[in-house]
C-alpha positions in Angstrom: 262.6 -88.8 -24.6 261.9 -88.8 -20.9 265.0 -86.3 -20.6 263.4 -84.4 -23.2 260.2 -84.1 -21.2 261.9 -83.0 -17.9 264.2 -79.8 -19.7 260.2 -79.1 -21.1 258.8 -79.0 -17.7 261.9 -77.1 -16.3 261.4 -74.8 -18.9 257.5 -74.5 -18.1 258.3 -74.0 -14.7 260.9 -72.0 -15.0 258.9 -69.2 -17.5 256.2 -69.5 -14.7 258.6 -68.5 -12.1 260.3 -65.7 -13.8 256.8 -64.3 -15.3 255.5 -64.2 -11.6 258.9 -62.4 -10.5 258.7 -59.7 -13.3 254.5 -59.3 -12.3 256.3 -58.5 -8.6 258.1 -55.9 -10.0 257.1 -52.2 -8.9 253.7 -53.8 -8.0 252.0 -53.7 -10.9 248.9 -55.6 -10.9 248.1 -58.4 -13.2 244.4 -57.8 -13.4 242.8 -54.6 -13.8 242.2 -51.9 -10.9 238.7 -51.4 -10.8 237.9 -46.9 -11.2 234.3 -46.1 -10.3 232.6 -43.0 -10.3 229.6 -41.6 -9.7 226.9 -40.0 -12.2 227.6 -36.7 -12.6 230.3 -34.6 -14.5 232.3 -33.6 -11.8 233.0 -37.4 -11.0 233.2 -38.6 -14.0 236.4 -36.0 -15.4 238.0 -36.6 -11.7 237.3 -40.6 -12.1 238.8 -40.5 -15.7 242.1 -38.6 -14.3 242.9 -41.0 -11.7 242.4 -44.1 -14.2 244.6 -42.7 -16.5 247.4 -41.7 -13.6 247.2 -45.4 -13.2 247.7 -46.8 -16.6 250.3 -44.0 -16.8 252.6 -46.2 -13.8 251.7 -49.3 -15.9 248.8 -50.4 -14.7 245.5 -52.1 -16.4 242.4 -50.3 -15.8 238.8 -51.3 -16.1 236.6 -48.6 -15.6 233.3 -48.6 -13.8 231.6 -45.6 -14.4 228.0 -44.1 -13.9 227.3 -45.5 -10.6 224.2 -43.9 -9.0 225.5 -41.8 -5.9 223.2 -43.4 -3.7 224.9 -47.3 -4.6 228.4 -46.4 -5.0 229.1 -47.0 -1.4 227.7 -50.0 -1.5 230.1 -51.1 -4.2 232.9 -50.3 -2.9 232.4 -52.0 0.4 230.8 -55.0 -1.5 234.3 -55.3 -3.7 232.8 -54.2 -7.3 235.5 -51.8 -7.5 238.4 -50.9 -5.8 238.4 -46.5 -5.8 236.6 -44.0 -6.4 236.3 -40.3 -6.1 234.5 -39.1 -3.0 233.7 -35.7 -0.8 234.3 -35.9 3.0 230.8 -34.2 3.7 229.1 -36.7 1.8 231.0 -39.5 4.1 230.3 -37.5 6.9 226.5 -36.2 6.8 225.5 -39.2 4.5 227.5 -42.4 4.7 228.4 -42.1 8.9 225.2 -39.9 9.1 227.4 -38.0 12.2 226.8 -34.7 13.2 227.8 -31.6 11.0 231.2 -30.2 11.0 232.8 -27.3 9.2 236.3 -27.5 9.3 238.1 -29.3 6.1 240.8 -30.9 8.5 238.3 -31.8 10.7 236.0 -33.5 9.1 238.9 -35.0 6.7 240.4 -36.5 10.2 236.7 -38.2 10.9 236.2 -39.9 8.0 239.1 -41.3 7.4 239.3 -42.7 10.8 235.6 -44.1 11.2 236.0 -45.1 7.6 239.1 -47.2 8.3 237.6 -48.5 11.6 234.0 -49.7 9.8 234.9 -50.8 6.2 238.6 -51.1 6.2 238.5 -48.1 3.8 241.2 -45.2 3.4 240.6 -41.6 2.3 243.8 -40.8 0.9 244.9 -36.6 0.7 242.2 -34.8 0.2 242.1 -31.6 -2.6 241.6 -28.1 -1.9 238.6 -28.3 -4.6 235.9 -28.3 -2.7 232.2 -28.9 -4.4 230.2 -27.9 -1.2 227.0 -25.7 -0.8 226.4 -22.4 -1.7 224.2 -19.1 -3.2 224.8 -18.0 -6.7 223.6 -14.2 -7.7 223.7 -12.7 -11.2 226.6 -10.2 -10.9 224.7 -7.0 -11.8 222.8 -7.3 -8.7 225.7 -8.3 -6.6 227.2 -5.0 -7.8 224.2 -2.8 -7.9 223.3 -4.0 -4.0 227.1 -4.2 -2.7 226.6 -8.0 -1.9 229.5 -10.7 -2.0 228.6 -12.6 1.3 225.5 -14.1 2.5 225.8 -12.0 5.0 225.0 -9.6 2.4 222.3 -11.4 1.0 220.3 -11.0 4.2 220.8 -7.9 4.4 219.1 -7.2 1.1 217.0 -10.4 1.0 213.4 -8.4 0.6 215.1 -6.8 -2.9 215.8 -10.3 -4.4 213.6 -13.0 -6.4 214.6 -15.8 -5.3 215.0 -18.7 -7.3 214.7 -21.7 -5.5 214.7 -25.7 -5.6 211.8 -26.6 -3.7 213.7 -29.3 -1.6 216.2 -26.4 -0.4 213.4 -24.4 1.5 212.9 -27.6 3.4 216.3 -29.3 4.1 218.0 -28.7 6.8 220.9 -28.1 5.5 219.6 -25.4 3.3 217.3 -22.6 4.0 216.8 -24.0 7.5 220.9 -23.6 7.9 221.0 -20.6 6.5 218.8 -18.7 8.9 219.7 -20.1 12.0 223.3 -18.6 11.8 222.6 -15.8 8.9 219.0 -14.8 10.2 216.0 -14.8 8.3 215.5 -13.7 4.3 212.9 -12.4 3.5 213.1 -12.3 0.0 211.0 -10.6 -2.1 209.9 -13.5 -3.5 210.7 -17.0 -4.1 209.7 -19.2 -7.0 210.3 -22.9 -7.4 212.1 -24.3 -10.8 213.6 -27.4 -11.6 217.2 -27.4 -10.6 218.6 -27.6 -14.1 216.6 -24.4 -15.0 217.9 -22.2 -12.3 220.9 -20.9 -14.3 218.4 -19.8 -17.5 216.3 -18.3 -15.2 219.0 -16.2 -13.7 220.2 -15.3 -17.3 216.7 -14.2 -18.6 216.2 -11.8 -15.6 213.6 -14.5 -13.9 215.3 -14.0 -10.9 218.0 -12.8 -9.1 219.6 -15.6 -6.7 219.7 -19.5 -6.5 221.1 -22.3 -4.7 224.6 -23.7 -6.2 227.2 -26.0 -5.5 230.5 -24.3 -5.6 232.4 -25.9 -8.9 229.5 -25.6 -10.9 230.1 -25.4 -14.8 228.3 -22.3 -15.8 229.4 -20.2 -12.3 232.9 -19.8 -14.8 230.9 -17.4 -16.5 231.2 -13.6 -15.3 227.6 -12.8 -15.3 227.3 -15.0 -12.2 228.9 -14.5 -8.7 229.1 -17.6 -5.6 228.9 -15.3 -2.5 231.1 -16.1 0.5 229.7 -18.2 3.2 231.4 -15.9 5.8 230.0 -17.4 8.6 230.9 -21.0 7.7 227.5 -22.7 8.0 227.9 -25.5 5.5 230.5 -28.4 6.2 233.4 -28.7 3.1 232.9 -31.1 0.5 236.7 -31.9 -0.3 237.3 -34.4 -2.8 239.5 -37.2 -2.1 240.3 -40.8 -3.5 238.7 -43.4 -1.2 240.4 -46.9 -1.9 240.4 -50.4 -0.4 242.7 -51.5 1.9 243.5 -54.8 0.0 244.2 -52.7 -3.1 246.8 -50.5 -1.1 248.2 -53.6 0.9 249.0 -55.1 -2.7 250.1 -51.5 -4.6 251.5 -48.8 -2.5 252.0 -47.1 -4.9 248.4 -46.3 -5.8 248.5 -43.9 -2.8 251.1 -41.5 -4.1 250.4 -41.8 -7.7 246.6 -40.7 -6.8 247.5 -38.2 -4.1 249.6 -36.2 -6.6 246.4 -35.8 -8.8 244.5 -34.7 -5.9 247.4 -31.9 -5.0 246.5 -30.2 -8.4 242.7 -30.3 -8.2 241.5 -26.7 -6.3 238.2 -25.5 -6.5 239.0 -22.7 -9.3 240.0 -26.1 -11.5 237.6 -28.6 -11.2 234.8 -25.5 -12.2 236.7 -24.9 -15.3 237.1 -28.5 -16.2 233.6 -28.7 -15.3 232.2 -26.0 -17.4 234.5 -27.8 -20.5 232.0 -30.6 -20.3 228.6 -28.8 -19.2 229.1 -25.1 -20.4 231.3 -26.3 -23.9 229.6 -29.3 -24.6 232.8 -31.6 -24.9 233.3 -35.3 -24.1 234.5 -35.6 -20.1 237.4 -38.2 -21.6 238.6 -35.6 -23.5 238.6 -33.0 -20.9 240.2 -35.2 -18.5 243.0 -36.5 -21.1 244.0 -32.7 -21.9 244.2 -31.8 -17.7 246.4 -34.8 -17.7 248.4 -34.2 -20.4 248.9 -31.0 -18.8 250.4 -32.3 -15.4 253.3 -34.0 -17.1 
């Protein structure tokens, strides 16, 4: 009996030993990797690719989406999740509050290093797809007026209605930015609408211009055009997976597997997947599952 009872506990042991030896294998983690995001299409499609990278090399996923944009930093840093996707202005301007920059590398290079040195957080590769600041016009004025840049758009700023945000008049990284490298713009007028409006006002002939953000759903559509900021005046907003160090000191492999997705996304693909959710009305899980399917 009591040679019975040892082989048992050998066994026991044993099956511990070996499970623990095949959970070392290639890293894989036993519990789930934690995926936020924050509350807005563009991070939720981007969010849902990465966790489904992951459970693509094997591992679990729990998936923590939704977060308000002003918290998620916060949970990161307080170890509620373990990733999520980010845009080096935002670190920049809003999370280091340092002073504005405009070139990608640059401000890439800053981040990551005053990120690493504060929170013991990395920025892994960043993508071309940048969601930054910009001006949206309705293409039959762009083409009537000759305008493409915001150089342009000065130019011929007392021939267009102006639809603005209200907040963008004020900040200064908006109108304020705008004219102390462009000049003034003197439009020929300027109404305030909510910002969810300003894309059915441009349609119904409302008005004529508008503030955007560069991978916008509806800017897919050929009746509008995003004018080039050819003087550079707003810093790039370059998505990029930011990730705990422990995570990475445990998985490695979480860097390559998440830096591959981020050497597909450019700013012509994230507007299109966008504009799938916003402009086509379909589930962002869906969206994301078909982009992914699509890599392989």
């Amino acid at each position: 009996m009591k040679r019975l009872m040892k082989k048992m506990v050998l066994l026991c042991i044993a099956g511990v030993l070996l499970t623990g030896m095949l959970a070392g294998c290639g890293g894989k983690k036993t519990e789930a990797i934690r995926v936020g995001t924050k509350d807005f299409t563009e991070n939720l499609i981007v969010g849902e690719i990465y966790a489904l990278a992951l459970e693509d090399a094997g591992y679990e996923v729990e998936r923590i989406f939704d977060i308000a944009g002003s918290v998620v930093h916060t949970s990161i840093t307080n170890n509620e999740i373990d990733l999520y996707p980010e845009y080096t202005g935002t670190g920049l301007l809003t999370i280091l509050q340092l002073p504005m920059i405009t070139d990608a590398q640059q401000v890439y290079d800053t981040v990551k290093e005053e990120y690493k040195k504060k929170y013991d957080l990395v920025w892994l590769d960043y993508a071309q797809a940048n969601d930054g600041e910009g001006i949206v016009i309705r293409t039959d004025v762009a083409e009537k007026l000759g305008i493409s840049t915001l150089s342009d758009l000065q130019k011929h700023a007392p021939e267009i209605r102006f639809v603005s945000q209200g907040d963008f008049d004020q900040r200064e990284d908006g109108l304020m930015a705008l004219e102390q490298v462009y000049g003034p713009f003197d439009w020929k007028s300027s109404t305030v609408y909510d910002g969810g409006l300003r894309y059915s006002v441009l349609s119904n002939n409302e008005g004529d211009a508008a503030p955007a953000y560069t991978t916008e759903g509806p800017l897919v559509k050929p009746e509008f055009t995003l004018l080039e900021d050819d003087k550079h005046v707003w810093p790039p907003y370059n998505l990029a997976p930011v990730v705990r160090q422990d995570l990475l000191d445990k998985y490695p492999d979480v860097a390559d597997i998440l830096n591959k997705i981020s050497a597909g996304l450019d700013t012509e693909t994230v507007t299109e997947l966008n504009a799938a959710v916003d402009v086509d009305k379909r589930e962002y899980e869906e969206v994301a599952k078909e982009y992914y399917d699509s890599l392989k």
